[in-house]
C-alpha positions in Angstrom: 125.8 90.7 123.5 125.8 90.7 127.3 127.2 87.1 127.4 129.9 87.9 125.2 130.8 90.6 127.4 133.5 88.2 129.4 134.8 86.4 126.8 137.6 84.1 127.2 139.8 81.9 125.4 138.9 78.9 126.8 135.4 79.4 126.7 135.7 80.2 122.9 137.6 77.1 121.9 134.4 75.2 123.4 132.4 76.7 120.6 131.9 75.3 117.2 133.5 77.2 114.3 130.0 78.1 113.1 129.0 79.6 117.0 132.1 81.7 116.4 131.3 83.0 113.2 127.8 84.0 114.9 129.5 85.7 117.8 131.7 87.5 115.4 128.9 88.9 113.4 127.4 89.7 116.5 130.2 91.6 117.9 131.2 93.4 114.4 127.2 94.4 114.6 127.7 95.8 118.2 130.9 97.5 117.0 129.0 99.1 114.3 126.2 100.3 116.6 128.6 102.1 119.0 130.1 104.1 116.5 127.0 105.4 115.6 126.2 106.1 118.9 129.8 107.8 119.1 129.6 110.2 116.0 126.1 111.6 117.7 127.0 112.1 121.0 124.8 109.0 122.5 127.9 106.7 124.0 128.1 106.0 127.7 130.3 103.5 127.8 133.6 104.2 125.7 135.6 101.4 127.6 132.9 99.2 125.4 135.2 100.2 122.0 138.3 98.0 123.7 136.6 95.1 125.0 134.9 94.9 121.9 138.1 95.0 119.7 140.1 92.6 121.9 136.9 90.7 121.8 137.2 90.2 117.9 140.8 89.8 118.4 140.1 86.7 120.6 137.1 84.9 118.7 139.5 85.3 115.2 142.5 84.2 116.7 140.5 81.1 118.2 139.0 80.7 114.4 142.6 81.0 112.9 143.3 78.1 115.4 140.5 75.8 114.5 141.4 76.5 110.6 145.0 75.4 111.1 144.3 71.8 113.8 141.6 70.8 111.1 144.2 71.5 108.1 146.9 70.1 110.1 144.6 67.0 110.4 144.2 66.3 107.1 
């Protein structure tokens, strides 16, 4: 996702839990595609493969976050 392609913490913790989860699938689906394009040879961009993991990284560790505040609430 072009948007996604700056991510940041604080823009993340904006998001709803469920627009998380949507990026996340987004990204893992984006992760998935670039592999494929590895294996054959197709990739441009292989600086993609980091921002995309530390993307992940950021949008679960945000989700981890949310999980524990709302259980912490209760």
């Amino acid at each position: 996702m072009a948007d996604d392609k700056n991510m940041s913490a604080a823009d993340l913790r904006e998001k709803t839990p469920e627009q998380l989860r949507e990026s996340l699938s987004a990204l893992k689906k984006e992760q998935f595609n670039l592999r494929f394009q590895a294996a054959t040879g197709q990739m441009e961009n292989t600086a993609r493969f980091r921002e995309l993991r530390r993307n992940v990284a950021r949008v679960k560790t945000v989700l981890n976050q949310k999980a524990a505040d709302a259980a912490q609430a209760e």
